[in-house]
VMD Tcl script that draws the C-alpha trace (Angstrom):
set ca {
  {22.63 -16.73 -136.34}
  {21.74 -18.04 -133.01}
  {25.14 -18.93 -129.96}
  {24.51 -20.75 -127.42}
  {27.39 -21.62 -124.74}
  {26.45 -24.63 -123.20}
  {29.59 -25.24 -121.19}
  {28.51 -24.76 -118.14}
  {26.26 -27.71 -118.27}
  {27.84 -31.71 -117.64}
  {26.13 -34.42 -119.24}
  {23.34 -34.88 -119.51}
  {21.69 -31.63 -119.10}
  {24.32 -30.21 -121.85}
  {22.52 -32.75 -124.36}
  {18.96 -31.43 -122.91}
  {19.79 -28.25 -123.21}
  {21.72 -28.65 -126.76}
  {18.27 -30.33 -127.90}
  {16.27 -27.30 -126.92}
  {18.07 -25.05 -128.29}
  {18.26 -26.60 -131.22}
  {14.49 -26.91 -131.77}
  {14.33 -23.18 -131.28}
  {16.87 -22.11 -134.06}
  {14.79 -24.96 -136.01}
  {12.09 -23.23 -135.81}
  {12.86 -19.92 -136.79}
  {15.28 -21.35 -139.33}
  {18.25 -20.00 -138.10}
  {22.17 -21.42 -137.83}
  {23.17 -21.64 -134.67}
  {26.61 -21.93 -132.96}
  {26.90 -24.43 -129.85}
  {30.38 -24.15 -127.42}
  {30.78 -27.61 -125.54}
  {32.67 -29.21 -123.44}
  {34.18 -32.19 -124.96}
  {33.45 -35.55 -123.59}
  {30.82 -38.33 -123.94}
  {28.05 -35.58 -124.31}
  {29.74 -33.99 -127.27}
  {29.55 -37.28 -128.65}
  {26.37 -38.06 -127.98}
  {25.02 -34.73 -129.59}
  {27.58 -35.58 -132.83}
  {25.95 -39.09 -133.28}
  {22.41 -37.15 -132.93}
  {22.75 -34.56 -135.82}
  {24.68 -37.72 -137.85}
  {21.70 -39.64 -136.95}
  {19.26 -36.88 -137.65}
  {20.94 -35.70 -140.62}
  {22.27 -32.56 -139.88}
  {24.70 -30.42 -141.98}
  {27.07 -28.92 -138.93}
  {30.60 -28.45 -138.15}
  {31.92 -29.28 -135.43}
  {35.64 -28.19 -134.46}
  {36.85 -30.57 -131.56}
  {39.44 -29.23 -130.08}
  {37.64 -25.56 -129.73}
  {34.71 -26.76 -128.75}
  {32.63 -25.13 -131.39}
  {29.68 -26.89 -133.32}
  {28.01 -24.88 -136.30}
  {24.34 -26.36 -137.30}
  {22.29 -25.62 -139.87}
  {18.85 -25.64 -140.07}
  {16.84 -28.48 -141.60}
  {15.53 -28.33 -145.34}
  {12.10 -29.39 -145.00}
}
mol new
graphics top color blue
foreach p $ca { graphics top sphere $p radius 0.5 }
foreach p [lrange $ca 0 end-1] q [lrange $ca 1 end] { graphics top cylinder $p $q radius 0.2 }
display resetview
């Protein structure tokens, strides 16, 4: 499993850098574990896995996002 602790970054590089990541631990089929900040980005990145259909879960008020990789 892949962490990644994006909190450091304000929207929108936190989405960039969410998406990147994300293609990465895609790629080598892993899980991977996202810290946010909450806020419009953490939104934006739920509405993209919902969108994208994801399985993840995403605990709101830690901060913590679990994704798993695509079945494809």
């Amino acid at each position: 499993m892949v962490e990644r602790d994006l909190k450091e970054f304000k929207c929108p590089q936190q989405f960039v850098q969410f998406k990147l990541a994300l293609r990465s631990a895609q790629s080598s089929k892993q899980r991977i574990t996202f810290s946010l900040n909450r806020g419009e980005s953490a939104n934006d990145i739920e509405r993209f896995l919902q969108k994208n259909a994801y399985s993840y879960n995403f605990d709101k008020q830690r901060g913590l996002l679990l994704v798993e990789p695509l079945h494809v």
